[in-house]
N, C-alpha and C positions, 0 to 999 in steps of 0.2 A: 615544463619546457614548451613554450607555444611559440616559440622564434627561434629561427635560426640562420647566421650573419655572418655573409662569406667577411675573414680578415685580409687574406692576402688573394691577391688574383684576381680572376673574372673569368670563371666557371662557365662554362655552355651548359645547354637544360639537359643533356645525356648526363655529363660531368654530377650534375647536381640531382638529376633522378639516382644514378650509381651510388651517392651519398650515403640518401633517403634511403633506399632501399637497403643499404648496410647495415646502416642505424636500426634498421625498423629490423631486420633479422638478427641483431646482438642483443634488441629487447628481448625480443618474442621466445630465444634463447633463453636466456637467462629467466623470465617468467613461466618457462613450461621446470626448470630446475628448481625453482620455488617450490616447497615441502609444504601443500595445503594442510592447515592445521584440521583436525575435527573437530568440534564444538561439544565438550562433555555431554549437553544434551543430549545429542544423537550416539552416543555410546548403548550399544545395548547390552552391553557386561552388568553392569550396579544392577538396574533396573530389574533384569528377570531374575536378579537374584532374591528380593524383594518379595519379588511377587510369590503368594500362596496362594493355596484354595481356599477359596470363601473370607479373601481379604478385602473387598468391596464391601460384602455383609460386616465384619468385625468391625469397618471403620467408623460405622456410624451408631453404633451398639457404645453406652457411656463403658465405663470403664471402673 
């Protein structure tokens, strides 16, 4: 959305900042409700489950 096109009327710039600044708080609303996902990566559950002692040394030792 980069335009935005009065249809009816003819809006004064108080009128038309009052808009804006609507708009821009029913985003900014609605983006703070947005449920930021985590990225499996950054999970530290799996991970330290993995981990043992002296699994650095085991991984390089053939098998």
């Amino acid at each position: 959305m980069d335009e935005l096109r009065v249809l009816r009327g003819n809006p004064d710039d108080h009128e038309l900042a009052a808009l804006v600044h609507a708009l821009f708080a029913v985003v900014r609303s609605r983006a703070d409700r947005v449920e930021r996902r985590r990225s499996w990566w950054s999970l530290p559950g799996p991970v330290e489950a993995r981990v043992m002692p002296g699994a650095w040394r085991r991984s390089g030792l053939p098998r």
